[in-house]
N, C-alpha and C positions, 0 to 999 in steps of 0.2 A: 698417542698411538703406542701397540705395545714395540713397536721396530723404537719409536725414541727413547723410551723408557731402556730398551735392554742398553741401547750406544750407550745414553747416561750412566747406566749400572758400568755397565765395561770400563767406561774409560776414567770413573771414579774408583774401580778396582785394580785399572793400570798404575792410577796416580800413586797409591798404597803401597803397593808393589816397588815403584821406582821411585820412593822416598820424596814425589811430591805432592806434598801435602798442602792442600787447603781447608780453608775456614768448613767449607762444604763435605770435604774427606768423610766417609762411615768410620768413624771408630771412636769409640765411646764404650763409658765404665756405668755400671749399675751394680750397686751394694760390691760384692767382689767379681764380681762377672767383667771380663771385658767381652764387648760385641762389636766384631768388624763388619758394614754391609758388603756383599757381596752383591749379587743379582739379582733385581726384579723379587727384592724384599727378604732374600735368603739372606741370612747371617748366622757367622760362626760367631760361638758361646767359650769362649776359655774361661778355665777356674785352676788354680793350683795351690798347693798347701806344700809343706815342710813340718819335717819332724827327725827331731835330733836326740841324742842320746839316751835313747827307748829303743832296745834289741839287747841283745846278745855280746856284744864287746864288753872288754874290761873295765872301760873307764865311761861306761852307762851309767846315768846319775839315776835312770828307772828301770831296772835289769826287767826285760819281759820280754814271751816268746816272740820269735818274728812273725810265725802265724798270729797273734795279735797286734804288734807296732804296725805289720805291712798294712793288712785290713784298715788299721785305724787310720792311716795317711792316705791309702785308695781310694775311700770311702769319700771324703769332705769332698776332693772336687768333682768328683762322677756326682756326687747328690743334686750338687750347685745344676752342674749342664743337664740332669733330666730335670730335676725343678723350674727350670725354666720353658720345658717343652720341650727340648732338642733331643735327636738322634745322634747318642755318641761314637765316635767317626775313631779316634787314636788316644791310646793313653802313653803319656811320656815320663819313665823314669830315672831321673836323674838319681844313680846311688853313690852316694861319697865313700863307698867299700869296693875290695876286690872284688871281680867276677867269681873264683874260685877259690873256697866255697860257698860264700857268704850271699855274694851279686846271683848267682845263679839258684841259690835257692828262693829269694826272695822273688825272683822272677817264677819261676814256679810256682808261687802263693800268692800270685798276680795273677797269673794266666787260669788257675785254679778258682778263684775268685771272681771274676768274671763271666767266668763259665757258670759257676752256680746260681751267681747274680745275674746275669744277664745274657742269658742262653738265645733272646729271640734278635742277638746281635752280632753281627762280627766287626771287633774291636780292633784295630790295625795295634801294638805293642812294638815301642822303640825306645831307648833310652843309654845311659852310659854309667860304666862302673869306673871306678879310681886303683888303676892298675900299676903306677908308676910310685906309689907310695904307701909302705905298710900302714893302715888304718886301723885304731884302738878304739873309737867311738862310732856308733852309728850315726849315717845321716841320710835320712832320705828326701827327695823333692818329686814330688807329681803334678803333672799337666795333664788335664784332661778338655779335648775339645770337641766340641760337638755342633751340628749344623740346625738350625735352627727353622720352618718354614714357617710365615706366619701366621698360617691357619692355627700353628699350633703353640702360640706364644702366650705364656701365659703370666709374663712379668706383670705387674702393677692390675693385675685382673680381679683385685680385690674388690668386692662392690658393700655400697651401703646396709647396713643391715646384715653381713655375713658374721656367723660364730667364727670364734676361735679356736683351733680343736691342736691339743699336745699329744703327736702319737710318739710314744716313748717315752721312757722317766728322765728325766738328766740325771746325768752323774758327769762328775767332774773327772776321776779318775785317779787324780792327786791325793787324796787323801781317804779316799776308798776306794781299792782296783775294782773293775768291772771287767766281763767278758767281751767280747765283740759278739759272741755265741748269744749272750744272755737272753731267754725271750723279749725282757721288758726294752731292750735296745734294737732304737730303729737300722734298719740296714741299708744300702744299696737298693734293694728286693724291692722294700717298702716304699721309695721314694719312685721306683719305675710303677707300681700296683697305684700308686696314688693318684698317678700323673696319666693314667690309664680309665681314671674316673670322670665322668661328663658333670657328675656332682659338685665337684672339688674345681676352686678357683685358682687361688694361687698356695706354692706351696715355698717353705723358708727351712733350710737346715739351721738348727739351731747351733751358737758357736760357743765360745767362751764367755761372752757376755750375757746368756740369760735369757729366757723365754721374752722378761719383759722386755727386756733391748728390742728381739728381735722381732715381738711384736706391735712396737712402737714405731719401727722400719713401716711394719707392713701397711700401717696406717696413713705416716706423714707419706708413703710412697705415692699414695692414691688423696693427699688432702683431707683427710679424713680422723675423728678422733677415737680417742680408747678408749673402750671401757673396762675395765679389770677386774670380773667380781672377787668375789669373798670368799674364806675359809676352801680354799683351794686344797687338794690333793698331793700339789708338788712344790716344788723349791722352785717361783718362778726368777730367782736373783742369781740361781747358782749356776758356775758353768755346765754347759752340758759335755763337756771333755771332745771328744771326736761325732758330732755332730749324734748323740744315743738319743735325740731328740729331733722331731720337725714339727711345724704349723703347719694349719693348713687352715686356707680360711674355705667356709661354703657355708650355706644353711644351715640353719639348725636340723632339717629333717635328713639334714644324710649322717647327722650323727651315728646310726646302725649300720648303716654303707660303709663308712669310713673302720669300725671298727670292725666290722667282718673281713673287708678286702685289706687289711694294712695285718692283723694276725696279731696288733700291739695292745698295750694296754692305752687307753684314747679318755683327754679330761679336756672340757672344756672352762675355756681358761677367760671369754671373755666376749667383746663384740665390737662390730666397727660401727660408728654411730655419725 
């Protein structure tokens, strides 16, 4: 019944709550996602990233504007919670800088950011600056959590026979800068317009480790093998720096779909077999 169902969810959500935990407890990790259950199949989606000495201070080993470093750390874990289907609910930034002026601008190109990205949400923003000690290097840390329903979950929804489609170029960043602007890099924008697609299965920010890393995830996620073809377009081994890259697995026939509504440049890169 659904009356047992909801007591079961409640009071597996109390247990969480008041640090007891069971073998039975909702909470659990997939790829970087943690997912805690909640109710009657709701679960919240946390994703978070770090990024240190890239900004504006002295003793930056990557001197770059904050309108790029902030985007670039914003970016990875918002991708994470809509690539999975979820409705993002708070974003939390932890800055290891003062408020004034450095914390307060960065928040600005948060809130500004959001806005451009993700207009059809309201984003709850909290977080905390380093006010008690003069800071020389940047560091920033985001959380972003999002609520999950399961009609709309799209983890491990990879199915046999899907292509693999690279929207965006990687780039590493290290050793060529790239914009956050740039057209060829994927966005925020891109990963809500994809997930927005009835086409499109599952979707992967690409990380540090490489298109084929992360589409070799997307295969053993679902049991299932790779296939890679040949004389490819892009660096599938190189990192993609702040996720300038996603997968996305679905048919082949939405190849046209996928590259009208994402605005990127779109290479298929392979197949789940």
């Amino acid at each position: 019944m659904v009356t047992d169902a909801l007591v079961e969810s409640f009071s597996s959500l109390k247990s969480l709550a008041t640090g007891k935990l069971s073998a039975n407890t909702g909470v659990s990790r997939f790829r970087d996602l943690t997912i805690i259950e909640l109710i009657m199949g709701i679960k919240l989606i946390i994703a978070c990233d770090s990024n240190a000495s890239n900004g504006e201070k002295p003793n930056d080993i990557h001197p770059n504007p904050y309108e790029e470093s902030t985007v670039s750390v914003l970016k990875i874990p918002l991708m994470e919670v809509l690539a999975a289907g979820a409705i993002p609910l708070i974003v939390v930034d932890n800055l290891c800088m003062e408020m004034h002026p450095t914390g307060k601008r960065i928040i600005e190109i948060i809130k500004e950011e959001l806005e451009r990205s993700l207009p059809e949400y309201s984003i709850a923003l909290t977080g905390s600056t380093e006010d008690n000690f003069p800071t020389i290097q940047s560091g920033f840390g985001i959380t972003a959590i999002g609520i999950l329903d399961p009609s709309f979950n799209r983890l491990q929804s990879t199915q046999k026979g899907d292509c693999i489609f690279c929207v965006g170029i990687p780039q590493s960043g290290i050793h060529i800068p790239y914009s956050e602007r740039d057209p060829s890099v994927a966005e925020i924008r891109t990963v809500y317009l994809l997930s927005q697609m009835k086409e499109v299965h599952e979707i992967l920010p690409v990380g540090s480790k490489g298109v084929l890393y992360e589409a070799t995830q997307l295969a053993e996620c679902v049991n299932r093998n790779l296939k890679i073809y040949e004389n490819l377009n892009i660096d599938i081994h190189t990192s993609a720096g702040s996720s300038t890259a996603v997968l996305v697995t679905a048919p082949s026939s939405a190849e046209p779909y996928i590259r009208k509504i994402s605005g990127k440049p779109v290479n298929l890169v392979g197949e789940i077999i």
